[in-house]
C-alpha positions in Angstrom: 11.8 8.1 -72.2 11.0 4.3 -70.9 14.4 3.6 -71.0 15.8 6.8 -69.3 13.3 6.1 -66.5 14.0 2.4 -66.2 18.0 3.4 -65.9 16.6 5.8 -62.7 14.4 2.9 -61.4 18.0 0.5 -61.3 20.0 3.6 -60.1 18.1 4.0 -57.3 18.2 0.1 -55.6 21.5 -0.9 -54.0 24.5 -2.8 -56.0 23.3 -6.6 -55.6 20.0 -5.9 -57.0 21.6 -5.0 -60.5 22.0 -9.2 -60.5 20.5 -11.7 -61.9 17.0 -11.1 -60.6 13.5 -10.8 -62.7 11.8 -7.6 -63.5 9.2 -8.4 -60.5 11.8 -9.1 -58.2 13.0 -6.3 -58.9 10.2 -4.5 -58.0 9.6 -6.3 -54.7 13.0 -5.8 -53.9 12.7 -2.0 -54.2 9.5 -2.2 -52.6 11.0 -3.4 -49.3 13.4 -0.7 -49.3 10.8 1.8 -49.5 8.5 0.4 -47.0 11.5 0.7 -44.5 12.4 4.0 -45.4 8.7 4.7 -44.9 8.7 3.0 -41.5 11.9 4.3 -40.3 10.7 8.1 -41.1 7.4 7.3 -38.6 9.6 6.4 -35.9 11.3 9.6 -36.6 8.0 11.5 -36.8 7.1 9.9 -33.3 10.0 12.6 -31.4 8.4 15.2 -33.9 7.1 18.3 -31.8 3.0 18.3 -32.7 1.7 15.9 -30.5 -1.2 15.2 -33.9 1.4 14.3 -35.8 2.9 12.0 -33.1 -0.3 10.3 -32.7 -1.0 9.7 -36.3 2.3 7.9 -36.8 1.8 5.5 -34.0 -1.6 5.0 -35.7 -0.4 4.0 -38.7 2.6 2.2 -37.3 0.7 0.1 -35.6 -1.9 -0.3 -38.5 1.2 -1.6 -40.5 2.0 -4.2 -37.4 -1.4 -5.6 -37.9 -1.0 -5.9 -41.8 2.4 -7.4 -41.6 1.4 -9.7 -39.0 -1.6 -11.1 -41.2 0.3 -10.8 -44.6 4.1 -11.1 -43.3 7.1 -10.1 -45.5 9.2 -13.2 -45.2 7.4 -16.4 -44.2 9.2 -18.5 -41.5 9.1 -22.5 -41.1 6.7 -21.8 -38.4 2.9 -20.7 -38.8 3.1 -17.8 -36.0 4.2 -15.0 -37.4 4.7 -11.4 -35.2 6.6 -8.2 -36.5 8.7 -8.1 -34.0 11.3 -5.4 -35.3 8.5 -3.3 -36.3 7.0 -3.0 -32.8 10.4 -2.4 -31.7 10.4 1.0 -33.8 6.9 1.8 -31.7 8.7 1.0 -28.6 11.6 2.9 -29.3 9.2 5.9 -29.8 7.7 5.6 -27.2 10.6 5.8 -24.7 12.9 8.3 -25.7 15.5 9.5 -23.8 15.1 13.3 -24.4 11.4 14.4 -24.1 8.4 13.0 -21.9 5.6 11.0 -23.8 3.4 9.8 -20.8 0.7 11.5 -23.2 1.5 8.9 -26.3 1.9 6.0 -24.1 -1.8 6.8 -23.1 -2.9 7.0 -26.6 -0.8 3.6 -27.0 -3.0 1.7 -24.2 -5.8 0.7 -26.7 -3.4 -1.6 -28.8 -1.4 -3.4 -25.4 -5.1 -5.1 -24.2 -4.1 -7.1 -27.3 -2.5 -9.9 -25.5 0.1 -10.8 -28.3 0.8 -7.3 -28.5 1.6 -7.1 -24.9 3.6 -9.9 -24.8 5.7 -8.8 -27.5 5.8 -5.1 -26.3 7.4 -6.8 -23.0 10.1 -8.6 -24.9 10.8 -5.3 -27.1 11.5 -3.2 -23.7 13.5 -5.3 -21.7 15.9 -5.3 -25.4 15.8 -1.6 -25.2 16.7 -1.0 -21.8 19.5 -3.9 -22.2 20.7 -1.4 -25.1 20.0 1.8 -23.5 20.9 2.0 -19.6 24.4 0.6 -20.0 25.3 3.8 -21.9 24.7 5.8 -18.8 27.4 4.2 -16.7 25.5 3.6 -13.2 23.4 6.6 -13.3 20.0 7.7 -13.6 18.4 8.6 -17.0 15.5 10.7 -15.4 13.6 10.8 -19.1 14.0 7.7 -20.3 13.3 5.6 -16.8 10.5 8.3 -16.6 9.0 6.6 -20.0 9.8 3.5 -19.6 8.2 3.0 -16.5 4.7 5.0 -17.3 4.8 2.2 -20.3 5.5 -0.9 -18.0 3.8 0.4 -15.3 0.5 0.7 -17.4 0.6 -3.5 -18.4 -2.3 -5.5 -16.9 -0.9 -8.8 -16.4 -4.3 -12.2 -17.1 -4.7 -13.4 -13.8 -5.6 -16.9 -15.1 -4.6 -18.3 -18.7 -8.4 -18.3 -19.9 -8.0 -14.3 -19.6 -5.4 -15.1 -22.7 -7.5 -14.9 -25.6 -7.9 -11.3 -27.3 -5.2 -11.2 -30.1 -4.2 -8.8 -32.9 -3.1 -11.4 -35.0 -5.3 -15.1 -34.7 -2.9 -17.7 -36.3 -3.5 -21.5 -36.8 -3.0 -23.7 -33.8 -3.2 -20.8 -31.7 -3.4 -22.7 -28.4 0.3 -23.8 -29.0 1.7 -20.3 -29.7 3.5 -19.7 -26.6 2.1 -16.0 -26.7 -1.0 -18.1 -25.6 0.7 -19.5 -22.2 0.3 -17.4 -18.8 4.2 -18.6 -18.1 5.1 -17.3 -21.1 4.1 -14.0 -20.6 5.2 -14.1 -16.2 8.5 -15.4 -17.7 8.3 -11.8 -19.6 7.1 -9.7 -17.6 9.8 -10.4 -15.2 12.8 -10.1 -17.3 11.5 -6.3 -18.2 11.2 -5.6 -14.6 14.4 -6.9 -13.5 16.1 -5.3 -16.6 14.4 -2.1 -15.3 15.1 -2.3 -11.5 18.7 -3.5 -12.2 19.9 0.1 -12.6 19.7 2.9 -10.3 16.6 5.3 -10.2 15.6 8.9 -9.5 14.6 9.4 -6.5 10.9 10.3 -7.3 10.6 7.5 -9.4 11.6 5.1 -6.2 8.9 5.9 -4.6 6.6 5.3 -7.5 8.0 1.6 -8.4 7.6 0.7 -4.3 3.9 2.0 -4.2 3.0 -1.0 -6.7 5.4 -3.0 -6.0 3.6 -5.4 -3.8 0.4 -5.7 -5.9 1.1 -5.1 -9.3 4.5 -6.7 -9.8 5.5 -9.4 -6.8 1.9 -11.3 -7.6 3.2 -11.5 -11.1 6.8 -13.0 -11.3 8.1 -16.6 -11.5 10.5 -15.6 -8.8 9.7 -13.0 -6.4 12.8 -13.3 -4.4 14.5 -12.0 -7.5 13.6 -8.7 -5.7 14.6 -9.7 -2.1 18.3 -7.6 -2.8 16.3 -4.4 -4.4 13.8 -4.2 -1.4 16.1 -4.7 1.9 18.3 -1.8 0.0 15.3 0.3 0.1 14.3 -0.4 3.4 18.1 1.0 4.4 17.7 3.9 2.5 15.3 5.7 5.4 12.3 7.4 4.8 9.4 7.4 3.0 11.4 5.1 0.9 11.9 3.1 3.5 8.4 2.8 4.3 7.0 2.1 0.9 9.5 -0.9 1.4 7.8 -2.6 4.3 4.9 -3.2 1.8 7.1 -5.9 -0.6 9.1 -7.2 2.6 5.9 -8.3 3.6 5.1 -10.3 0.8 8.5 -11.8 1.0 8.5 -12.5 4.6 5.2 -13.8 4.8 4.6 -15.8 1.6 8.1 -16.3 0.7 9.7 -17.1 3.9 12.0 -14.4 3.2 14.7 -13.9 6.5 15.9 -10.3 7.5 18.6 -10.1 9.8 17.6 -7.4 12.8 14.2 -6.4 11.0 12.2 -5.3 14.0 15.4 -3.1 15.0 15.5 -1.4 11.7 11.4 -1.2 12.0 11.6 0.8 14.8 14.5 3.2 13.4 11.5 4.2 11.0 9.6 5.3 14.0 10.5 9.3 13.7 8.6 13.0 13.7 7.7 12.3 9.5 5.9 9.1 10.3 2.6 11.8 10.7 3.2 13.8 7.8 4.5 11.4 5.7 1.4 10.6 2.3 1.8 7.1 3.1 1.7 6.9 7.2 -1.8 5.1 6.7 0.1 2.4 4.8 2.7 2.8 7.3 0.8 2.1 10.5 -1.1 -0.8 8.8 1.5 -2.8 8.2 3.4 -1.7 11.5 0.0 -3.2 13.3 0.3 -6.8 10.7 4.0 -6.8 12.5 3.2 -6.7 15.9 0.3 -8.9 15.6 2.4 -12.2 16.8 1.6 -12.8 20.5 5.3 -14.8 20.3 7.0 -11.0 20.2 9.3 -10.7 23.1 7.4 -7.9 25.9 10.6 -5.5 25.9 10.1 -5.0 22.2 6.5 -4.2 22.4 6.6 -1.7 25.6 9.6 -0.4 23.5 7.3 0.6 20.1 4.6 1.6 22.3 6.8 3.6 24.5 8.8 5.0 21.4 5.3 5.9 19.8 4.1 7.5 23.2 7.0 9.8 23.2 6.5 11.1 19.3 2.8 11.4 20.2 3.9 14.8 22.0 4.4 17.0 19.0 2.3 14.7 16.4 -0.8 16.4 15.4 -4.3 15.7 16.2 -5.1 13.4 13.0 -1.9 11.1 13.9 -3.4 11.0 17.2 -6.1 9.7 16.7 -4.3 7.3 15.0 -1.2 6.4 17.3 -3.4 6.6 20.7 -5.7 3.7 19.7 -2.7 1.7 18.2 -1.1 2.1 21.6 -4.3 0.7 23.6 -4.3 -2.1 21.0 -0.3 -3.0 21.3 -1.6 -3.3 25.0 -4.3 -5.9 24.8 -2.8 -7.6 22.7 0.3 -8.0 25.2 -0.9 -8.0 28.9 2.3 -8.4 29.8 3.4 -4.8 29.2 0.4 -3.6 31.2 3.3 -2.4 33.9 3.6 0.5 31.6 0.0 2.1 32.6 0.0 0.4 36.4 3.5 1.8 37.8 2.3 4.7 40.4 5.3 5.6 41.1 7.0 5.7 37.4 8.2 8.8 36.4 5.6 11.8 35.4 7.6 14.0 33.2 11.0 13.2 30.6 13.6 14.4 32.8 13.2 11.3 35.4 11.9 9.1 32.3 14.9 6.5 32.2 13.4 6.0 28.7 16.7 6.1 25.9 15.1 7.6 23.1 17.9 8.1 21.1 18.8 4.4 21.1 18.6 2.3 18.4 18.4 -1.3 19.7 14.8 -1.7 21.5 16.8 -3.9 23.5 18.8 -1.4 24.9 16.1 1.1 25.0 14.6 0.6 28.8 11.3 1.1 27.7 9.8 -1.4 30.2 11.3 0.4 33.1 9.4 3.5 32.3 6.1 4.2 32.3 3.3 6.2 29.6 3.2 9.3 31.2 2.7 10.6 27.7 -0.7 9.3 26.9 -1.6 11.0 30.3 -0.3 13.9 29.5 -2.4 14.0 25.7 -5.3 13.9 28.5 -5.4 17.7 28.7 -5.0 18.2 24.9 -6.5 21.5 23.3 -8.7 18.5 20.9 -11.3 17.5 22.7 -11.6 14.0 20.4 -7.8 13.6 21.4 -8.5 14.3 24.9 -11.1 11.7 25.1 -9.0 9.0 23.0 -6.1 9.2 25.5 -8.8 9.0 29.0 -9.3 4.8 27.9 -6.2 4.4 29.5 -7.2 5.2 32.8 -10.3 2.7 32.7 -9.8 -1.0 32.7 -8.9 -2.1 29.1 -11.3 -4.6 27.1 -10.3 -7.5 25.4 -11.7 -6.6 22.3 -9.2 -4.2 19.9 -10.3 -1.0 18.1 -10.6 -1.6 14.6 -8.2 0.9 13.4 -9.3 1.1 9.7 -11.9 3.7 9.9 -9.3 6.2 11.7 -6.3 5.3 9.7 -7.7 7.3 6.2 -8.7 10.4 9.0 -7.0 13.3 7.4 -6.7 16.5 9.3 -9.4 18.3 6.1 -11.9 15.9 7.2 -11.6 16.2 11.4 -11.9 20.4 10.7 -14.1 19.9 8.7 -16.7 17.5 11.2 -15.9 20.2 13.9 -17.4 23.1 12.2 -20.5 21.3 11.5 -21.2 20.2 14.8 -24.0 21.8 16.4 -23.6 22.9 20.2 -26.3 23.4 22.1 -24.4 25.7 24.7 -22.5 28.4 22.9 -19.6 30.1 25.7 -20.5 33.8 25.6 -19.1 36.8 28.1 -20.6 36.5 31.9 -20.1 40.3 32.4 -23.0 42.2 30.8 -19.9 44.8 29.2 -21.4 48.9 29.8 -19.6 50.5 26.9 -16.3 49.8 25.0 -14.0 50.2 28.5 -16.9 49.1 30.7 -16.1 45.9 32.2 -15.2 45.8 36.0 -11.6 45.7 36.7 -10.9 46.4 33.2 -7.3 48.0 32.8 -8.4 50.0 29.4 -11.2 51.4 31.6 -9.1 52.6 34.6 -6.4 54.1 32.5 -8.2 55.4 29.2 -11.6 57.1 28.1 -13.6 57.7 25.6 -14.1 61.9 24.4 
């Protein structure tokens, strides 16, 4: 019987085993092989359909990352030691190409404040992306980009190397581990981003990458301008995506001395109907404000924005108003010199004798400081009284002193409905004519034609 099952025990390891090895190696040999099996069938397990048993194998994957850190298979020349290949099963899991697991990745957040862990979890996706996105020939993967950016997306970069000091795996010397250096872990951090932003994404998923672009990724590359040729393409795609742009040009411009050919002309194609209605026109109008701050600005390309703004005011709606009017009186103290646009009496009063080009692209081109803000007068007889008011400063002499615009710039169109039913008015408009029946008013056509039997 021993020797039956010993001839099953040899049958079952591969060819070179059957050499000249002892009865424990052997045994350790076989032993390996069934530990990979074992870890190759959780990877599996982590596509499998119950989410329970999902979570349980990135448990206990990641229980055996721990172990084989602290007790590794194969000891190198060096005294760090990482499972590297075995976190790249986890990642693999966690970013497959044919079903969403923005739910695991969640569950997967507790291990990656492990700095080590993070670090290595960096290195591990930028391999599987490098293996993965060429195999879709230029296009987008919606499933997989999905996953892999809800995993990069969710990594807290140490502000300062002291941050660097919670580890999974606490080796000798730690200090001179390089998992324990700040660059190390930019120098990461940036080759997954690049490697994720080098291919071409959904269009939803644009948007999302731009909205933390300028705070949660610039701040934390080696080489920001690395991004200059991604962001000035988004900026030409037109939009929203074009908006969420400005934000990273901004960084680049202003702290990296970034130079964009015809920027303020492109700036002011933005300037359309969907700047109101838009989710990020609060961003929007910020950073619009930050670029015509400069006193240095030419006057013709000032009275143009405020002119081009002016005109879109007419169908924008109350909210946006409140916004754009104040901006306008602001672009005006700022620049005295296109005060000729509120002090021209005989300027044109309506848009057929406005010599105004609104369809022109090149401010330059534009004649805006030919014409005159007859808009803003006009918004003087709006139906909302708040708007009304906002567009009468015009007509008194302006201050020196700008409107803070950061109050009115998260005003949403819930929240001014919402203050105008709960005002209380002391005078409430009611019918003159005391009314004598249904039909009873004087002069009342119902009452001179029909009656009541």
């Amino acid at each position: 019987m021993i020797s039956q099952l010993h001839f099953i025990f040899l049958w079952s390891m591969p060819c070179f085993v059957l050499g000249n090895y002892s009865a424990e190696e052997k045994y350790k040999i076989w032993m390996r092989h069934r530990y990979n099996s074992c870890t190759a069938c959780l990877g599996e397990l982590m596509a499998h359909e119950a989410f329970q048993v999902k979570e349980t194998a990135l448990g206990t994957l990641m229980k055996f990352v721990e172990l084989e850190a602290k007790r590794p298979l194969v000891k190198n020349e060096w005294s760090f030691n990482f499972p590297r290949e075995l976190l790249q099963v986890v990642v693999e899991g966690l970013i497959q190409t044919d079903q969403n697991s923005s739910l695991l990745i969640s569950h997967f957040q507790e291990y990656m404040e492990h700095d080590d862990v993070r670090f290595f979890v960096m290195k591990a996706v930028a391999e599987n992306l490098g293996t993965v996105m060429p195999k879709a020939k230029q296009a987008p993967f919606p499933i997989y980009q999905k996953n892999a950016f809800t995993l990069i997306s969710s990594i807290v970069m140490p502000s300062e190397e002291s941050e660097i000091k919670k580890f999974l795996v606490n080796n000798a010397n730690q200090e001179e581990w390089k998992v324990s250096k700040r660059k190390e872990h930019r120098r990461a951090f940036e080759r997954m981003w690049l490697g994720f932003l080098k291919y071409k994404l959904p269009g939803s998923l644009y948007k999302k990458v731009l909205v933390i672009l300028h705070d949660s990724i610039l701040p934390h590359l080696n080489e920001p301008t690395l991004l200059m040729d991604f962001l000035t393409v988004a900026y030409d795609v037109g939009g929203a995506i074009s908006l969420l742009a400005l934000n990273g040009l901004f960084v680049l411009i202003l702290q990296h001395n970034l130079e964009y050919p015809d920027f303020y002309t492109k700036l002011y194609s933005l300037l359309d109907p969907s700047i109101f209605h838009v989710k990020y026109h609060a961003r929007f109008f910020r950073l619009l404000d930050l670029f015509l701050s400069s006193s240095h600005l030419p006057a013709y390309l000032v009275a143009a924005f405020a002119k081009r703004l002016s005109r879109l005011a007419l169908t924008a709606p109350p909210d946006g108003l409140l916004i754009v009017i104040p901006f306008i009186c602001n672009l005006l103290k700022r620049h005295p010199s296109c005060l000729v646009l509120i002090h021209r009496p005989n300027g044109p009063a309506e848009m057929p004798d406005d010599p105004y080009k609104m369809d022109e692209k090149d401010p330059l081109e534009s004649r805006a400081m030919e014409s005159s803000l007859w808009e803003i007068k006009t918004l003087q007889n709006h139906y909302h009284p708040d708007v009304a008011k906002a567009a009468e400063e015009i007509n008194l002499p302006l201050s020196q002193m700008e409107q803070d615009l950061s109050e009115i710039l998260q005003l949403t169109s819930f929240e001014i409905f919402d203050r105008d039913i709960k005002k209380e008015s002391k005078d409430v408009p009611l019918e003159y004519q005391q009314p004598r029946g249904l039909f009873g008013k004087k002069d009342d056509l119902c009452a001179e034609y029909f009656s009541l039997e």
